[in-house]
N, C-alpha and C positions, 0 to 999 in steps of 0.2 A: 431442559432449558429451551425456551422458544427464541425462535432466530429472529435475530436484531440485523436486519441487514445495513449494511454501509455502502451508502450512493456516493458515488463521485463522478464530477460531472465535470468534461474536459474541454476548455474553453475553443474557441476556435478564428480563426483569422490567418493574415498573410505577414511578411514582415519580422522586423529584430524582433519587436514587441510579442509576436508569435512565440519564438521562441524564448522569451522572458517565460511567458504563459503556458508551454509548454513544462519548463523548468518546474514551475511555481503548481501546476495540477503535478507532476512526477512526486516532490517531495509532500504534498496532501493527501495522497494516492498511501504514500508509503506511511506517512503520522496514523493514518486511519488504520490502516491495517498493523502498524504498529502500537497503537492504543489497542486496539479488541483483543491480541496476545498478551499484553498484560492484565485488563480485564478480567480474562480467563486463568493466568496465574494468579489472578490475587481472587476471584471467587472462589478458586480451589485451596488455595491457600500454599501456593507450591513457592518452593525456594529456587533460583536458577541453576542451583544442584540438582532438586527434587526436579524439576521440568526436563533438565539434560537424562536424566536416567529414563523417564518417563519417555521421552520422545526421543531420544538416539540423537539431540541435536546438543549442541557445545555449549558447556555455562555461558562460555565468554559470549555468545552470540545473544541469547535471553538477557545478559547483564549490558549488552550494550542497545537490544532494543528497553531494555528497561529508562537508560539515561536518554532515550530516543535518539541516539548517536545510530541515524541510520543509512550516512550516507555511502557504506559499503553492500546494502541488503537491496538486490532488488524486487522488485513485485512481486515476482514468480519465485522467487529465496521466503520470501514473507507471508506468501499461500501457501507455499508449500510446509513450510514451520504451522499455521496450524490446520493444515489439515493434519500432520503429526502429533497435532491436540486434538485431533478426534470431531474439528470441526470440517463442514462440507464448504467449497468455496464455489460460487457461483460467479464466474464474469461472464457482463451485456455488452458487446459493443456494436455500435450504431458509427453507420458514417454517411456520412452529410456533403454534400459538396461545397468547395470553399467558395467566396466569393473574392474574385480575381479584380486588381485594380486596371481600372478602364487606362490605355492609353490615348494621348490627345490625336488619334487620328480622327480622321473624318471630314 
């Protein structure tokens, strides 16, 4: 199978709204790599029984990235399930300096 990779690209700024944005890339982060385990269940044709045997990991965890109930799974919970499928997981990160708001001296 040739690799599909999944880019995700993390917003950046200062402020509440930061961390709205923050919030808002975490659970995109987590859909994505929660969609391509189930992709990969369902090309194989695996049931969240057949996946748990397969991969030492818990029905209940596959049957809840299935309903994408995945606000207990973090990132590295979610790489690491499939690399348990046998796929390779590459993470880029880049970092940028932020830009800071000017205060009224001067």
């Amino acid at each position: 199978m040739a690799a599909c990779p999944i880019e995700i690209e993390l917003s950046r700024g200062g402020g509440e709204a930061s961390v709205r944005d923050r919030d808002a890339n975490l659970a995109l982060g987590k859909a994505r790599l929660g969609a391509r385990i189930v992709r990969i269940l369902d090309e194989a044709s695996l049931s969240v029984r057949q996946a748990e045997v397969r991969t030492g990991v818990s029905h209940i965890e596959f049957s809840r990235i299935r309903q994408a109930k995945l606000r207990r799974f973090t990132i590295d919970r979610l790489m690491a399930i499939l690399e348990a499928l046998g796929q390779d997981v590459e993470v880029s990160v880049t970092v940028h300096p932020r830009d800071l708001p000017t205060t009224g001296e001067g």
